[in-house]
Backbone bond lengths (Angstrom), bond angles and torsions (degrees), N, CA, C in turn:
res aa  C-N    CA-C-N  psi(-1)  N-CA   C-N-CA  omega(-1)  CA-C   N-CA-C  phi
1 X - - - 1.441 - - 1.520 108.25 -
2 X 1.306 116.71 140.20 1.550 131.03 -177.56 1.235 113.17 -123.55
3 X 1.696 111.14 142.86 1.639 109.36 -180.00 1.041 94.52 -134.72
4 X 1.629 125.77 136.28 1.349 147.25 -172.68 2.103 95.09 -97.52
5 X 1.690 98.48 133.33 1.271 107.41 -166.47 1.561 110.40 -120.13
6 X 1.261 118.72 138.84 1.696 108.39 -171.98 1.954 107.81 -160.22
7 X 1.152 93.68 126.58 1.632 82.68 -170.66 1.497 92.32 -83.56
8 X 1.752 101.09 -178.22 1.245 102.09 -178.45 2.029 95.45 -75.87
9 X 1.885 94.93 164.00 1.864 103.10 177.89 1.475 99.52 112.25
10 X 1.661 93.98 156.78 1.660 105.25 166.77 1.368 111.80 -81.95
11 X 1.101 142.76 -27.06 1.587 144.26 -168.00 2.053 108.63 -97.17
12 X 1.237 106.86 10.86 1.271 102.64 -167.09 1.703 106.68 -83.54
13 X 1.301 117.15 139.64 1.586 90.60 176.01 1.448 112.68 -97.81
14 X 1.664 97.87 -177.19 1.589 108.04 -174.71 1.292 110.76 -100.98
15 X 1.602 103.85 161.64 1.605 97.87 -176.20 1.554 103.98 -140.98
16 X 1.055 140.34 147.49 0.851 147.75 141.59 1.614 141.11 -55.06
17 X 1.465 137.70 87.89 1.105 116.69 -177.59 1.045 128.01 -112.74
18 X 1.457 127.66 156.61 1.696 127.32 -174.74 1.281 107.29 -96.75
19 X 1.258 126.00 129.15 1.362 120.83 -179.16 1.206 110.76 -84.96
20 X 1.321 136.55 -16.50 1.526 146.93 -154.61 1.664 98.13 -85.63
21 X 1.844 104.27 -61.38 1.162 105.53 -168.94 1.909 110.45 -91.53
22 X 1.190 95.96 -40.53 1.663 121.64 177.31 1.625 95.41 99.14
23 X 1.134 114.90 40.16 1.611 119.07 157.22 1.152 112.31 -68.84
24 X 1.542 148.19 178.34 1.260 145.58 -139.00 1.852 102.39 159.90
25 X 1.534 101.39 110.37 1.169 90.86 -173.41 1.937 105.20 -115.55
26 X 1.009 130.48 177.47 1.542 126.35 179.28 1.048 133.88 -111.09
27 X 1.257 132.60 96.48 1.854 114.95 -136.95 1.893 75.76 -108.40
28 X 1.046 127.59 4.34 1.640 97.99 164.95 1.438 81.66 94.41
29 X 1.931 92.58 -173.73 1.823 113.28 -169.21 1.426 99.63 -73.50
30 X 1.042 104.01 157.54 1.634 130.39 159.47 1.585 108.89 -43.39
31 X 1.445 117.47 97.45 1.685 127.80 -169.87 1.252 90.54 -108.20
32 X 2.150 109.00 177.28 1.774 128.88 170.62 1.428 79.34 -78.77
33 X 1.288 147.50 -7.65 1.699 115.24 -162.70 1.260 91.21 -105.93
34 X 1.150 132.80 -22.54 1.600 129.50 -169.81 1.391 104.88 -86.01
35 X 1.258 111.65 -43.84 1.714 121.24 164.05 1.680 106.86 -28.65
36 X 1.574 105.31 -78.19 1.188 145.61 -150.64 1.720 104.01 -44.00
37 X 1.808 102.37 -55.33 1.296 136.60 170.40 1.621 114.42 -34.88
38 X 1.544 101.67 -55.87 1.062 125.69 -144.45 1.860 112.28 -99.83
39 X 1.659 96.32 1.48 1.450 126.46 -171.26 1.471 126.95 -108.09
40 X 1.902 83.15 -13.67 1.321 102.78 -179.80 1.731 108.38 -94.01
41 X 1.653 118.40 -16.10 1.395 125.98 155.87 1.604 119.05 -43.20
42 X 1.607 114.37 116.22 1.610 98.32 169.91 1.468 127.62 -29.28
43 X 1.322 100.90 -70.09 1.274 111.16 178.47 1.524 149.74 -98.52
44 X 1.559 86.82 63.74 1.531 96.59 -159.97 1.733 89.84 -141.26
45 X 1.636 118.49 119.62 1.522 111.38 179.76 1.657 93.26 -125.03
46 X 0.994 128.96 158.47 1.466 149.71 -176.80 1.898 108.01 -133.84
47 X 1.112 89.97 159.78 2.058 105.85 -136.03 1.228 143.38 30.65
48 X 1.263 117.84 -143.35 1.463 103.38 -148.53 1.836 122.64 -66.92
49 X 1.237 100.53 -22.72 1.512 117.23 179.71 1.897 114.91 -52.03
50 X 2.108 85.47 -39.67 1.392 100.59 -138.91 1.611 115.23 -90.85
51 X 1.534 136.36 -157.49 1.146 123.50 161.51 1.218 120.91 -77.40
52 X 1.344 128.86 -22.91 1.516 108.66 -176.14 1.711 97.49 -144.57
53 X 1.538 100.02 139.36 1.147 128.45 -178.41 1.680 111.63 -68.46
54 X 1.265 99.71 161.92 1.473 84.82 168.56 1.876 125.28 -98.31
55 X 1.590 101.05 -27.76 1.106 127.52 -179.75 2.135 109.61 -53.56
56 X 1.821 84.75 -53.37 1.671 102.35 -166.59 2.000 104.91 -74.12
57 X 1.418 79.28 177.79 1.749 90.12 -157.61 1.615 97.31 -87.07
58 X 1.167 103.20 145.28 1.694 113.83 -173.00 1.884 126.16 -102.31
59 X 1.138 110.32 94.94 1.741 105.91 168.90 1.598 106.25 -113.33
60 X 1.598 116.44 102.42 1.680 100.51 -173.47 1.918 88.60 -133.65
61 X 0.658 94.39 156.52 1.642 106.29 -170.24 1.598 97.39 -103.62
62 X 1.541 121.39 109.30 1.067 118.98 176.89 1.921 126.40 -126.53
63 X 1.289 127.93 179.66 1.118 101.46 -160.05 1.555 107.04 -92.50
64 X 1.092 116.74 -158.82 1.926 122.97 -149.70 1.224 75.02 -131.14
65 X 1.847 162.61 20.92 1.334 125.49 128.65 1.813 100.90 -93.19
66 X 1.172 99.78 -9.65 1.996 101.34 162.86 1.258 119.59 -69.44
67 X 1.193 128.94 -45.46 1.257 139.69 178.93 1.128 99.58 -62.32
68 X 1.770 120.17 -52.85 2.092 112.81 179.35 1.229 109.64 -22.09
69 X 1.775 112.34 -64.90 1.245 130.75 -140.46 1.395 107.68 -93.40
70 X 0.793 120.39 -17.65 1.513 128.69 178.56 1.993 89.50 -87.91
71 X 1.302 127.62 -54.18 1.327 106.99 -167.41 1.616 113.50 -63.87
72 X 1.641 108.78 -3.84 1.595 99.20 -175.04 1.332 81.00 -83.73
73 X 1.230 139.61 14.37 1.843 114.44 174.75 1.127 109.38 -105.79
74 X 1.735 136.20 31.67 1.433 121.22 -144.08 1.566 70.21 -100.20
75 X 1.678 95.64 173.31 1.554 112.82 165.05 1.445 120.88 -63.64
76 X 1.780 110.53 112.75 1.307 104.81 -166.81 1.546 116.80 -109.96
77 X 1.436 118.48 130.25 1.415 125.86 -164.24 1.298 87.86 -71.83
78 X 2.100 121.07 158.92 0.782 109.57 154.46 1.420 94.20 -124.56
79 X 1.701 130.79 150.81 1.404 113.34 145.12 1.179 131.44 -68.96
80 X 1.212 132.15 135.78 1.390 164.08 128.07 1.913 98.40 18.30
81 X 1.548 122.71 116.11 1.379 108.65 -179.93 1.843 116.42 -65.77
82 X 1.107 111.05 120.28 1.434 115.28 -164.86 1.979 97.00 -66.26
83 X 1.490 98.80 134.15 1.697 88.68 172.38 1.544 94.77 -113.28
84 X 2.123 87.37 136.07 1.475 110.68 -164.68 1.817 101.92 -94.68
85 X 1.436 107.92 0.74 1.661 99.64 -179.06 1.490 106.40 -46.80
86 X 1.369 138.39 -152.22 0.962 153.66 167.74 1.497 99.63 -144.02
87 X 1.751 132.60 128.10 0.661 121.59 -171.93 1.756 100.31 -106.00
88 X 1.426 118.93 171.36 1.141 127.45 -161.00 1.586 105.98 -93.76
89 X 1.259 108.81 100.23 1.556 102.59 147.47 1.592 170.40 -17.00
90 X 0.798 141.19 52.07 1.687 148.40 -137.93 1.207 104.23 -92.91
91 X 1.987 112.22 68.81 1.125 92.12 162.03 1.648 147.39 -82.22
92 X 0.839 147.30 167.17 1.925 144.22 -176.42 1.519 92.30 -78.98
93 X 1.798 110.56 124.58 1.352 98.88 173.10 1.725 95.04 -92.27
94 X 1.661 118.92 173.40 1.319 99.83 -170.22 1.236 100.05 -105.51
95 X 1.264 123.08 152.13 1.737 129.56 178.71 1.114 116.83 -45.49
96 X 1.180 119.77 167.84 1.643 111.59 -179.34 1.858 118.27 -92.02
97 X 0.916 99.51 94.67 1.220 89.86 -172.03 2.058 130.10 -72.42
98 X 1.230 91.21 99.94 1.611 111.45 -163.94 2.203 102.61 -51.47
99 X 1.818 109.68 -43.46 1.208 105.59 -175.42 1.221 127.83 -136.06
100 X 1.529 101.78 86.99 1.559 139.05 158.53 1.165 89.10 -17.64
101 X 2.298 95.98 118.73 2.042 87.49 146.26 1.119 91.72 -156.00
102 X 1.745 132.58 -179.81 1.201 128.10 -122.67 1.552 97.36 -97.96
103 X 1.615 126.65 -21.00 1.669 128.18 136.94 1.609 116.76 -12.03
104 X 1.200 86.81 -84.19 1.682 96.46 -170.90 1.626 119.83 -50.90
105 X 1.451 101.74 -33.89 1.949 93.19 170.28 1.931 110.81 -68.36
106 X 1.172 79.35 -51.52 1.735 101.50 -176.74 1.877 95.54 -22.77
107 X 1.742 103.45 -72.41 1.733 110.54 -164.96 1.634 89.88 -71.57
108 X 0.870 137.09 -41.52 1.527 125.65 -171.11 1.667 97.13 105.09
109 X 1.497 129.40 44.73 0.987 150.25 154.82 1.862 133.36 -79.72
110 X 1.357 94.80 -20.98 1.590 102.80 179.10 1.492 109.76 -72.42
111 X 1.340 106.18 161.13 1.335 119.26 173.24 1.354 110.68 -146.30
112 X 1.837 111.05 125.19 1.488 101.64 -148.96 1.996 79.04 -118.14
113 X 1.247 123.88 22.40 1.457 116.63 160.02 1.347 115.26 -69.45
């Protein structure tokens, strides 16, 4: 069993909840697709005639192939397209170092090119 969640306001979002587990999912603001979804429920009418307002706060118990379709509307992250170039490196070649002294082997600073 699923209960559709809505505070009172136009900007409030919807939520989805599971009554079984009490999971709670976030479908984001009040959209035409969430409408749309949610129109296709027998018993569910929207404005003034109907049961639920759009303005007022929402607890309606709805069904679990509603809830499916409504969770494919949740807010969906996308990642970022990863770029597979390889970018180019700049490494410092090291100077030539003309006078070796017993420092420079020690740190691993010499250069015997």
């Amino acid at each position: 069993m699923y209960r559709l969640l809505k505070e009172k306001g136009n900007n409030s979002n919807v939520i989805i909840e599971n009554l079984d587990t009490h999971a709670q999912l976030n479908l984001g603001r009040l959209s035409m697709d969430i409408l749309s979804i949610l129109e296709r429920e027998d018993d569910l009418t929207f404005g003034e005639g109907g049961k639920l307002q759009y303005k007022d706060k929402w607890e309606v118990n709805i069904k679990s192939t509603t809830a499916e379709d409504l969770s494919r509307k949740a807010m969906r992250m996308s990642k970022p397209i990863r770029d597979q170039s390889k970018k180019a490196t700049k490494e410092k070649k090291k100077e030539a170092n003309k006078q070796i002294d017993a420092m420079d082997v020690l740190l691993g600073l010499a250069n015997y090119n």
